[in-house]
mmCIF entry with sequence, helices, sheets and N, C-alpha, C, O atoms, coordinates in Angstrom:
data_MODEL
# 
_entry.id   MODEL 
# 
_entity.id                         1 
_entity.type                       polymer 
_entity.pdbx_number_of_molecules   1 
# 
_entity_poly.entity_id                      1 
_entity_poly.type                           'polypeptide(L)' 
_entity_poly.nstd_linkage                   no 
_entity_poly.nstd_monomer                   no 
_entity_poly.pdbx_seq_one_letter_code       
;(UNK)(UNK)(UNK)(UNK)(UNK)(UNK)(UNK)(UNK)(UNK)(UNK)(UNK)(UNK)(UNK)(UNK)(UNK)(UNK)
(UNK)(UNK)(UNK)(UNK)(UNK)(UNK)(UNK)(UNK)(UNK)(UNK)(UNK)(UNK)(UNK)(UNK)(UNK)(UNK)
(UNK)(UNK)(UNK)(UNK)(UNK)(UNK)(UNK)(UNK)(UNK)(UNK)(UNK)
;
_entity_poly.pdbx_seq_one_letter_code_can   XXXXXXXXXXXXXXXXXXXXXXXXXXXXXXXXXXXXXXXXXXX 
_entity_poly.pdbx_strand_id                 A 
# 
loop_
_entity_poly_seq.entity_id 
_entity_poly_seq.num 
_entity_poly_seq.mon_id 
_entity_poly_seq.hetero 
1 1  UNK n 
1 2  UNK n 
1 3  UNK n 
1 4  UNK n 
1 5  UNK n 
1 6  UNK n 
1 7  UNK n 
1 8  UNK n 
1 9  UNK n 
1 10 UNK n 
1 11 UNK n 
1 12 UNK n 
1 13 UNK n 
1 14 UNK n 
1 15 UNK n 
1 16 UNK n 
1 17 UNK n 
1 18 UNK n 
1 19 UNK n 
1 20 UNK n 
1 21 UNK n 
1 22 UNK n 
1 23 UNK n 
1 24 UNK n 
1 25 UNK n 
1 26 UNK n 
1 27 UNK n 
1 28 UNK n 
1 29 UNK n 
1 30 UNK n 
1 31 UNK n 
1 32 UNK n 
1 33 UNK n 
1 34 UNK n 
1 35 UNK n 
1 36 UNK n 
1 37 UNK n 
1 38 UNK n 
1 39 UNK n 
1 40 UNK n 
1 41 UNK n 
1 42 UNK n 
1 43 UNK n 
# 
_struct_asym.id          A 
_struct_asym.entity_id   1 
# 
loop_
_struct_conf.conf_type_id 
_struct_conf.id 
_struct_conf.pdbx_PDB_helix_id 
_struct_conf.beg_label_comp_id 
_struct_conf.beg_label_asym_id 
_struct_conf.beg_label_seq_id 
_struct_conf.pdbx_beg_PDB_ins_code 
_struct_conf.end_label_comp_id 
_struct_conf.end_label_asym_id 
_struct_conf.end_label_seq_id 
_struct_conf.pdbx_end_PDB_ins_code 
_struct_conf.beg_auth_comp_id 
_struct_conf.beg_auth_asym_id 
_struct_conf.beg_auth_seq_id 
_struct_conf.end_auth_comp_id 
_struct_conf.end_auth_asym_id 
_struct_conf.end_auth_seq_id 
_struct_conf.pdbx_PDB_helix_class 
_struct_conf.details 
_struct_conf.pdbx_PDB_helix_length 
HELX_P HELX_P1 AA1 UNK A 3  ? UNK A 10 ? UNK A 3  UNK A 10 1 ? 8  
HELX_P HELX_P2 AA2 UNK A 14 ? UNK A 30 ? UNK A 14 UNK A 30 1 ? 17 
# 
_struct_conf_type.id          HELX_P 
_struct_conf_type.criteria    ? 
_struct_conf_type.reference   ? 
# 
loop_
_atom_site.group_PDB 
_atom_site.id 
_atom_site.type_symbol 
_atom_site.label_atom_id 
_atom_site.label_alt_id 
_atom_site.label_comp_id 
_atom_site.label_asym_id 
_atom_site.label_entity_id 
_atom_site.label_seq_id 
_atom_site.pdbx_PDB_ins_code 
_atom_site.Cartn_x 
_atom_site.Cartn_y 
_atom_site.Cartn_z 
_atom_site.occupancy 
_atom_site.B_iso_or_equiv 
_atom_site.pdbx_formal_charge 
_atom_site.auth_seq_id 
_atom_site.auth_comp_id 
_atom_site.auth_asym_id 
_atom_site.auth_atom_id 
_atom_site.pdbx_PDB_model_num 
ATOM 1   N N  . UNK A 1 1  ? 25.930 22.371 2.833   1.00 0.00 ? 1  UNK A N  1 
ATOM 2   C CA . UNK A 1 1  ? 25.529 20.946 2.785   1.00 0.00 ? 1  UNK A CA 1 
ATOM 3   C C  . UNK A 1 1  ? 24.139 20.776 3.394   1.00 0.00 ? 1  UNK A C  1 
ATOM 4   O O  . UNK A 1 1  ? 23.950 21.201 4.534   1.00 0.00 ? 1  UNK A O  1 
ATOM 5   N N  . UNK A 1 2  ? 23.048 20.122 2.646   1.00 0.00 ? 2  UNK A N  1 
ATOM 6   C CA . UNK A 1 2  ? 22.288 19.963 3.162   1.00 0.00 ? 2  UNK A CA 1 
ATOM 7   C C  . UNK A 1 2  ? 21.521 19.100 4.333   1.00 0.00 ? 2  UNK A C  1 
ATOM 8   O O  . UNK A 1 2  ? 21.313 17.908 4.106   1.00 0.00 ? 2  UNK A O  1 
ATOM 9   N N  . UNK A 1 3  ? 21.101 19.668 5.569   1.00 0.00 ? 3  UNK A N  1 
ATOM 10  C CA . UNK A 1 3  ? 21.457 19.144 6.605   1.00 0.00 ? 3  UNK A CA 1 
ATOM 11  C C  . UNK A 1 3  ? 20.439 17.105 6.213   1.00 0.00 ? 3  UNK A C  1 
ATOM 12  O O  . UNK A 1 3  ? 20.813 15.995 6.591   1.00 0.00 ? 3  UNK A O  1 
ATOM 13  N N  . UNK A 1 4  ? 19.678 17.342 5.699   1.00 0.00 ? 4  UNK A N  1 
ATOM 14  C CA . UNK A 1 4  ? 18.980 16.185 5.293   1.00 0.00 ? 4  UNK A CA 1 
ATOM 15  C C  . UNK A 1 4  ? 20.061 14.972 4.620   1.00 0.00 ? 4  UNK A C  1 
ATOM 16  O O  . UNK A 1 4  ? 20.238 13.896 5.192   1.00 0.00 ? 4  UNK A O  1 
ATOM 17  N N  . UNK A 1 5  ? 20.553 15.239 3.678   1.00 0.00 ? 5  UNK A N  1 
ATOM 18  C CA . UNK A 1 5  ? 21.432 14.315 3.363   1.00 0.00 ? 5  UNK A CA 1 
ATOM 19  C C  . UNK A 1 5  ? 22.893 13.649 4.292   1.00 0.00 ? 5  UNK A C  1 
ATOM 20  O O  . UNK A 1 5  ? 23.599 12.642 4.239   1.00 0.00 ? 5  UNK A O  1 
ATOM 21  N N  . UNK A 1 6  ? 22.801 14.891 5.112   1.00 0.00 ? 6  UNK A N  1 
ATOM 22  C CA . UNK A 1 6  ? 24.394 14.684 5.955   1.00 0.00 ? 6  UNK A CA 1 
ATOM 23  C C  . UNK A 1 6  ? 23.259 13.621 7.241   1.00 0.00 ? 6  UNK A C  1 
ATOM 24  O O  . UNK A 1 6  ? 23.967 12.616 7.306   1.00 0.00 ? 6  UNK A O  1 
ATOM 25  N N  . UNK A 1 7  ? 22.606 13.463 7.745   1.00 0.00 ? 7  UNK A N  1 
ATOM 26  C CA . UNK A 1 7  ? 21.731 12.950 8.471   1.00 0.00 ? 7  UNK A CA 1 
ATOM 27  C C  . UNK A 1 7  ? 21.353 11.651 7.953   1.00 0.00 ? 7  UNK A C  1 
ATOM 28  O O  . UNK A 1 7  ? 21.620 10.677 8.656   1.00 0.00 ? 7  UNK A O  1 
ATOM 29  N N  . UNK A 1 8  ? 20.698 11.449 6.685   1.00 0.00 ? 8  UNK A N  1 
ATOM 30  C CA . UNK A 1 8  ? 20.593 10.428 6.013   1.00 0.00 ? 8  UNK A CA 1 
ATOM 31  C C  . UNK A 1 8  ? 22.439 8.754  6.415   1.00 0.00 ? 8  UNK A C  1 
ATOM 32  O O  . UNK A 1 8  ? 22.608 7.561  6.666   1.00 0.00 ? 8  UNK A O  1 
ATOM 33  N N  . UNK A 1 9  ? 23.321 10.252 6.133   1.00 0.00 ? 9  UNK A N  1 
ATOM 34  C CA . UNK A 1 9  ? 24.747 9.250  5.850   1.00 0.00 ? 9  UNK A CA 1 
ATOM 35  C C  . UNK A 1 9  ? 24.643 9.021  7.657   1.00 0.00 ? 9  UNK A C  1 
ATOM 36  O O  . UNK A 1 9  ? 24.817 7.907  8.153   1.00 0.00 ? 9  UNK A O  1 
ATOM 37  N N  . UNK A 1 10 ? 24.412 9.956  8.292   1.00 0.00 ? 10 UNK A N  1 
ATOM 38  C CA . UNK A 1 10 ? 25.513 9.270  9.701   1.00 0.00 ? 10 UNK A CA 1 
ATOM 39  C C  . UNK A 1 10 ? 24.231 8.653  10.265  1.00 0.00 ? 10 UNK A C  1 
ATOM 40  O O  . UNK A 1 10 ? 24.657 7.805  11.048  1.00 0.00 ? 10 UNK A O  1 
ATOM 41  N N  . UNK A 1 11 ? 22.923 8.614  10.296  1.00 0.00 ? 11 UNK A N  1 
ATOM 42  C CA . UNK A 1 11 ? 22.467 7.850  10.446  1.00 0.00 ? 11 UNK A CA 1 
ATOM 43  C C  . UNK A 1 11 ? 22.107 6.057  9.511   1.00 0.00 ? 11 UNK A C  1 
ATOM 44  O O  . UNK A 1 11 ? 21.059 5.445  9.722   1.00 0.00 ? 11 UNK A O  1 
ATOM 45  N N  . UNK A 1 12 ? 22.876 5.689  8.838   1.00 0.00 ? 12 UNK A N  1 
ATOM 46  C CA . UNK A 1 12 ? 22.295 4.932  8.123   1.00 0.00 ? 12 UNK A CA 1 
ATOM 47  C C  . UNK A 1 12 ? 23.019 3.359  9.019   1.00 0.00 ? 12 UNK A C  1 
ATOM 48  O O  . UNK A 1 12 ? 24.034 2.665  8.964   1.00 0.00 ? 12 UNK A O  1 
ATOM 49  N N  . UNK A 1 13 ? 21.724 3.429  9.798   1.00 0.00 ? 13 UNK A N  1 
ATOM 50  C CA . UNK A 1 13 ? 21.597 2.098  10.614  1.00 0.00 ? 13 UNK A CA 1 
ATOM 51  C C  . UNK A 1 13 ? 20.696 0.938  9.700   1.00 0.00 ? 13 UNK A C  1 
ATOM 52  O O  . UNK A 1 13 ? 20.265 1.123  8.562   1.00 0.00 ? 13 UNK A O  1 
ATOM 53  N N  . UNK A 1 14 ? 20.591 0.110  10.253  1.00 0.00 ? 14 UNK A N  1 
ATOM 54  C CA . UNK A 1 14 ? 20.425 -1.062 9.327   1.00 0.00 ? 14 UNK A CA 1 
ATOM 55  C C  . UNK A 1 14 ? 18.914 -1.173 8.929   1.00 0.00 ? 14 UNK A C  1 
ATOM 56  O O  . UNK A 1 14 ? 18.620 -1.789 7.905   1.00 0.00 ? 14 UNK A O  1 
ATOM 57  N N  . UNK A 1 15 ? 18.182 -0.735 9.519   1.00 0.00 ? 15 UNK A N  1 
ATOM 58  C CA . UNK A 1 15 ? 16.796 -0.356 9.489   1.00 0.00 ? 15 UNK A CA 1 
ATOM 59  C C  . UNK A 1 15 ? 16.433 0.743  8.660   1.00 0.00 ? 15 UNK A C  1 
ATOM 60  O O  . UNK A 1 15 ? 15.386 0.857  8.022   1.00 0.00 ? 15 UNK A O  1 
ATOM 61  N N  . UNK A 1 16 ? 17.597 1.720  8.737   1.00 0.00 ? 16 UNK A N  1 
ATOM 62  C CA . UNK A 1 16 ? 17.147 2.999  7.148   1.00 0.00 ? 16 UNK A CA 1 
ATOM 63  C C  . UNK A 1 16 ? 17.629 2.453  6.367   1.00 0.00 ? 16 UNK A C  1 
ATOM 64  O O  . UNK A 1 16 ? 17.001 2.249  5.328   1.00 0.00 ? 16 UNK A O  1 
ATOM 65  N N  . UNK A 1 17 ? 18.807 2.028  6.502   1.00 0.00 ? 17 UNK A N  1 
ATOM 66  C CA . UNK A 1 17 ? 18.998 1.436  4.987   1.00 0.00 ? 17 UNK A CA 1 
ATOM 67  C C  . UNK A 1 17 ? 18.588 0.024  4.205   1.00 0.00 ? 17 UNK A C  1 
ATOM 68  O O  . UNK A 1 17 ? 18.896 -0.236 3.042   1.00 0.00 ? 17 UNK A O  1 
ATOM 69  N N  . UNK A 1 18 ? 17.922 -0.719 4.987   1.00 0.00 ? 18 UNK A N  1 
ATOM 70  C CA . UNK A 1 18 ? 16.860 -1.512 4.627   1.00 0.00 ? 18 UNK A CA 1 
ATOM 71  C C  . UNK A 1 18 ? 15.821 -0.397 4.159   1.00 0.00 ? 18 UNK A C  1 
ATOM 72  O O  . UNK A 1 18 ? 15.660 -0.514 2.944   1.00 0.00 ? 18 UNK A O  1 
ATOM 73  N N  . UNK A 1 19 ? 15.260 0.371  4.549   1.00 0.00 ? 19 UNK A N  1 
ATOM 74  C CA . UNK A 1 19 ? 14.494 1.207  4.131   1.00 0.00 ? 19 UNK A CA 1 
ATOM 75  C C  . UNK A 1 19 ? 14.588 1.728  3.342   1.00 0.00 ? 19 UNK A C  1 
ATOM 76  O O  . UNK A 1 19 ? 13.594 2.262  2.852   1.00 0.00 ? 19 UNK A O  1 
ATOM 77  N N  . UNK A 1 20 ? 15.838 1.865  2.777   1.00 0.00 ? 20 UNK A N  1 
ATOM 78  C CA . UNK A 1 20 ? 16.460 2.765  1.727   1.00 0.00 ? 20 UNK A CA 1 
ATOM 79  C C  . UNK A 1 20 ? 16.193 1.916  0.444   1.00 0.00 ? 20 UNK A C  1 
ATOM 80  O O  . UNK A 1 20 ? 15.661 2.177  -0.635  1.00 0.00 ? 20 UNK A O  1 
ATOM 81  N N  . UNK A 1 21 ? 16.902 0.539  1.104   1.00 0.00 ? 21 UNK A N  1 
ATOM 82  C CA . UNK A 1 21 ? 16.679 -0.718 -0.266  1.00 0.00 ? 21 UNK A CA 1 
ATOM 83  C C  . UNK A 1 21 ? 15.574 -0.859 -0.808  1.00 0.00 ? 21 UNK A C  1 
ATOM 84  O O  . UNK A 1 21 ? 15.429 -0.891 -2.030  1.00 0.00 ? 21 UNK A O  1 
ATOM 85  N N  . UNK A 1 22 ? 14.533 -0.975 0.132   1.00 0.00 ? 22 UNK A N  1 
ATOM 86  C CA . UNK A 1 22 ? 12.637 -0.659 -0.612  1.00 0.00 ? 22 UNK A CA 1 
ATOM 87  C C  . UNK A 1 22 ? 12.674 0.126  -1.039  1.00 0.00 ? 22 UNK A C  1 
ATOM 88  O O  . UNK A 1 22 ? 12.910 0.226  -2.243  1.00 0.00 ? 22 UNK A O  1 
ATOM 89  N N  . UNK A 1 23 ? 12.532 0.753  -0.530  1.00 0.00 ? 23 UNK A N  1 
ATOM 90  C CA . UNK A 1 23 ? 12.281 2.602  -1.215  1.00 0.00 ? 23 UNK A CA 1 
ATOM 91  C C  . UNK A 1 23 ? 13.016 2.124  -2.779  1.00 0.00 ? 23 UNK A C  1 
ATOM 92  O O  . UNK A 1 23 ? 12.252 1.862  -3.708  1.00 0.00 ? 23 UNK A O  1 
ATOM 93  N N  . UNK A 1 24 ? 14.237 2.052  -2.944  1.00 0.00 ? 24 UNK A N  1 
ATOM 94  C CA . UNK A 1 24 ? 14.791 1.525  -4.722  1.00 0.00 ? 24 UNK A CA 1 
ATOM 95  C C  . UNK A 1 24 ? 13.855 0.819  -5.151  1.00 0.00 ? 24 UNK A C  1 
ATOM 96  O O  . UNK A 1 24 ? 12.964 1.081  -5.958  1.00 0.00 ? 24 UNK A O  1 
ATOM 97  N N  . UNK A 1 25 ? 14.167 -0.400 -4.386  1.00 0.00 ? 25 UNK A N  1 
ATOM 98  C CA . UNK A 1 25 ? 13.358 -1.561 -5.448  1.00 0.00 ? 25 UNK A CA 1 
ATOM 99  C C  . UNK A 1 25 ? 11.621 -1.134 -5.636  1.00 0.00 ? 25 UNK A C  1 
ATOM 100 O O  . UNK A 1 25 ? 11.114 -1.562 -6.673  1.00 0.00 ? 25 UNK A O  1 
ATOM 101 N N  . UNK A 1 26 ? 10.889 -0.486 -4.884  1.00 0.00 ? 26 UNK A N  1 
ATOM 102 C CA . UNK A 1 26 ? 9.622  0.139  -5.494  1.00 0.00 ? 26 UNK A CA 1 
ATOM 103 C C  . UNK A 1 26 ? 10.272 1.476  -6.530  1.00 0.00 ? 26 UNK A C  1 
ATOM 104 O O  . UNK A 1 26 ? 10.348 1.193  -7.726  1.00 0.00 ? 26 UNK A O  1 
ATOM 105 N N  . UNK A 1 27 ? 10.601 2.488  -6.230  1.00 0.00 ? 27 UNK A N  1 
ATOM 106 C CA . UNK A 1 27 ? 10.946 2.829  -7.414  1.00 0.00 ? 27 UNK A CA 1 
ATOM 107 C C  . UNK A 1 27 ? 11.406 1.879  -8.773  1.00 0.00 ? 27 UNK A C  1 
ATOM 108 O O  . UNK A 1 27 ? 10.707 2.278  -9.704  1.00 0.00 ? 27 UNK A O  1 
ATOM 109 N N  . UNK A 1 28 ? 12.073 1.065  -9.123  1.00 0.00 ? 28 UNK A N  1 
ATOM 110 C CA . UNK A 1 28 ? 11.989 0.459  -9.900  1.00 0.00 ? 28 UNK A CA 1 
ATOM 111 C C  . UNK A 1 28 ? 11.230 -0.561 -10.583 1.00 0.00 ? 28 UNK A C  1 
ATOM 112 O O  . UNK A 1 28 ? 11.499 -1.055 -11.678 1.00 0.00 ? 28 UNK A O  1 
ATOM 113 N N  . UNK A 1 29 ? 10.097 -0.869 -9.706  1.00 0.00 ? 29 UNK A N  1 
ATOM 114 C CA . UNK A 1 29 ? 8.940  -1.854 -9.839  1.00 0.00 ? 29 UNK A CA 1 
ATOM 115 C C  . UNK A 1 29 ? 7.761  -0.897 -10.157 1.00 0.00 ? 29 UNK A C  1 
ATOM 116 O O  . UNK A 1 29 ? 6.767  -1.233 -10.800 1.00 0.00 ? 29 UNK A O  1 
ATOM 117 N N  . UNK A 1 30 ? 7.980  0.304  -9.647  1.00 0.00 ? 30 UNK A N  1 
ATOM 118 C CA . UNK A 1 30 ? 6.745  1.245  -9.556  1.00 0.00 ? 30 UNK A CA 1 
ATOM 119 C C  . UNK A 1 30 ? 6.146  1.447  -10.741 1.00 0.00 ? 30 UNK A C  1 
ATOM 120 O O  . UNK A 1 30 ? 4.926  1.303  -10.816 1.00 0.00 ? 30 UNK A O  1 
ATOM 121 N N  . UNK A 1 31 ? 7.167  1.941  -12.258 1.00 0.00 ? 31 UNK A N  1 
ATOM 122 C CA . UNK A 1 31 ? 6.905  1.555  -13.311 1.00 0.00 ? 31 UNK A CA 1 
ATOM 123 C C  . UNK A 1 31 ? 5.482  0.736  -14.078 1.00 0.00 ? 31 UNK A C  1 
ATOM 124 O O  . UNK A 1 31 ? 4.521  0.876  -14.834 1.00 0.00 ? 31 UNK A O  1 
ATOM 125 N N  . UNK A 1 32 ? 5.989  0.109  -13.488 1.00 0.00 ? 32 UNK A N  1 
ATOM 126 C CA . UNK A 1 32 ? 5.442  -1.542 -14.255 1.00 0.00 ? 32 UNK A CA 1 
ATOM 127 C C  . UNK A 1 32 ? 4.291  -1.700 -13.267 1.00 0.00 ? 32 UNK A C  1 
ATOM 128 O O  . UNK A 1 32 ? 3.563  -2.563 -13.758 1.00 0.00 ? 32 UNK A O  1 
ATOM 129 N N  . UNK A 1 33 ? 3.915  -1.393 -12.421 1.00 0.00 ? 33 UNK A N  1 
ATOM 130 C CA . UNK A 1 33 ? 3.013  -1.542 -11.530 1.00 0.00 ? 33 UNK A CA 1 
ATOM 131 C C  . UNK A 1 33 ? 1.806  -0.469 -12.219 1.00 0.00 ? 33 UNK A C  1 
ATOM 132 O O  . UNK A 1 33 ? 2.065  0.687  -12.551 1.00 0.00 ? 33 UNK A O  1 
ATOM 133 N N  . UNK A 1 34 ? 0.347  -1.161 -12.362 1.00 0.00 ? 34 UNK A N  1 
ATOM 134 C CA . UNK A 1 34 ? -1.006 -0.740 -12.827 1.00 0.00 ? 34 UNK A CA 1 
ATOM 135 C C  . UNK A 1 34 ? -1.103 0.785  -11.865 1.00 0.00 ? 34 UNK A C  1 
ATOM 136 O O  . UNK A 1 34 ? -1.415 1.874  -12.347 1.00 0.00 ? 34 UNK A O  1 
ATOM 137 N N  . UNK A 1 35 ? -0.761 0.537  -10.446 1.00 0.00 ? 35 UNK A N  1 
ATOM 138 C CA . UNK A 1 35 ? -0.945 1.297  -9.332  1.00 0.00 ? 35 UNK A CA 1 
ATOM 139 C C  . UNK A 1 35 ? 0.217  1.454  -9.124  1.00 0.00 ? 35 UNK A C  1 
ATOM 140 O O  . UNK A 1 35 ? 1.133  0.645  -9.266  1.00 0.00 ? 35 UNK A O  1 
ATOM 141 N N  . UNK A 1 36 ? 0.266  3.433  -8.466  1.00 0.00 ? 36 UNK A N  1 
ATOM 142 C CA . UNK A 1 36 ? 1.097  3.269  -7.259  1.00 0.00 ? 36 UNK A CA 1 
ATOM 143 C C  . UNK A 1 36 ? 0.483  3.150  -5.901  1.00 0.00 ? 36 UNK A C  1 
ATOM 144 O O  . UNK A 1 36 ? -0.459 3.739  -5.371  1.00 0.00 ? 36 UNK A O  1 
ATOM 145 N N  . UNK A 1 37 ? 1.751  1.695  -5.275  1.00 0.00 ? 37 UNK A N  1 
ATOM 146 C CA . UNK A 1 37 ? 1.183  1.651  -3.784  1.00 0.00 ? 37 UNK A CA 1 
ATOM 147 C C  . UNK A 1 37 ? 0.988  2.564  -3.029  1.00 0.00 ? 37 UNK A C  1 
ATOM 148 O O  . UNK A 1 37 ? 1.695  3.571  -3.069  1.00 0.00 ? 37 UNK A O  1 
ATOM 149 N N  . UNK A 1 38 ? -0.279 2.383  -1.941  1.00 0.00 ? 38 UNK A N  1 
ATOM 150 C CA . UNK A 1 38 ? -0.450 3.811  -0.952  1.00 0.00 ? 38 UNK A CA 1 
ATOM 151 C C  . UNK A 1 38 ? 0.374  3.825  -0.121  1.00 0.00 ? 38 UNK A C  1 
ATOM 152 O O  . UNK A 1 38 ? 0.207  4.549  0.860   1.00 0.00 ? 38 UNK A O  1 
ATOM 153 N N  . UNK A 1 39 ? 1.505  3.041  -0.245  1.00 0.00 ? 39 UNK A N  1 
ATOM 154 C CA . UNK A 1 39 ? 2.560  3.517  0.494   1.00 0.00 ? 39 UNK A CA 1 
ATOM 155 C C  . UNK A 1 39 ? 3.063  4.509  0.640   1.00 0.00 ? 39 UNK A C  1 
ATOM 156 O O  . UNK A 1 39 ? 3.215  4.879  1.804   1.00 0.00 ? 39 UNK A O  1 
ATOM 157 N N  . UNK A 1 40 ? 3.412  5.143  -0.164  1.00 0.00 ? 40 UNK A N  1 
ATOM 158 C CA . UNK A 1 40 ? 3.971  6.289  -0.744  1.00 0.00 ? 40 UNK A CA 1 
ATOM 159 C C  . UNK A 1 40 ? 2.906  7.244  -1.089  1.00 0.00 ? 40 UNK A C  1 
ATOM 160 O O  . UNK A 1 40 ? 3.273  8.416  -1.015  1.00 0.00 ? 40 UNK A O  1 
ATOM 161 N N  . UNK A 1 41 ? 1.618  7.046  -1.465  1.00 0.00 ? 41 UNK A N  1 
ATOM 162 C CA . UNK A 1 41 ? 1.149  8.438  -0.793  1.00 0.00 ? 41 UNK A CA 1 
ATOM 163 C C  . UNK A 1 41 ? 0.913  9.451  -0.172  1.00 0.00 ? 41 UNK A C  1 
ATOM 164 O O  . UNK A 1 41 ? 0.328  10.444 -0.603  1.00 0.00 ? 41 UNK A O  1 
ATOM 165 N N  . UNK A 1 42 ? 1.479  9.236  1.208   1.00 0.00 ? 42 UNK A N  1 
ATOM 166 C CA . UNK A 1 42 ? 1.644  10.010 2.032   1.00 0.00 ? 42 UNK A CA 1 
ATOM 167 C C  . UNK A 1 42 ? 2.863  10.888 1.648   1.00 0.00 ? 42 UNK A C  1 
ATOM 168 O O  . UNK A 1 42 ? 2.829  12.048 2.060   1.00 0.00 ? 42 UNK A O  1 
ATOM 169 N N  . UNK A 1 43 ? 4.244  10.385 0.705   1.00 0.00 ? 43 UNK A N  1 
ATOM 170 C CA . UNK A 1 43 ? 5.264  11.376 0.588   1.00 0.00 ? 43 UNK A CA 1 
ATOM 171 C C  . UNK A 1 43 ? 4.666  12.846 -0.258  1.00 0.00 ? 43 UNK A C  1 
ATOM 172 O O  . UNK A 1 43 ? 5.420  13.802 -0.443  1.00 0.00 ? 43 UNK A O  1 
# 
């Protein structure tokens, strides 16, 4: 099991997974967007 995902679950306090919810909804906006935000440049 990869230790990243098992970390992801037992940490998912309300602040990652708010984080988690952006993280979707730009993936799904990202599309349609001229740019990708430099948000995510750094990944």
């Amino acid at each position: 099991m990869p230790v990243k995902s098992r970390k992801v679950k037992v940490k998912a306090t309300g602040r990652e997974e708010k984080e988690e919810k952006e993280k979707e909804w730009w993936e799904k906006i990202l599309p349609k967007l001229p740019k990708p935000p430099r948000l995510f440049s750094s990944e």
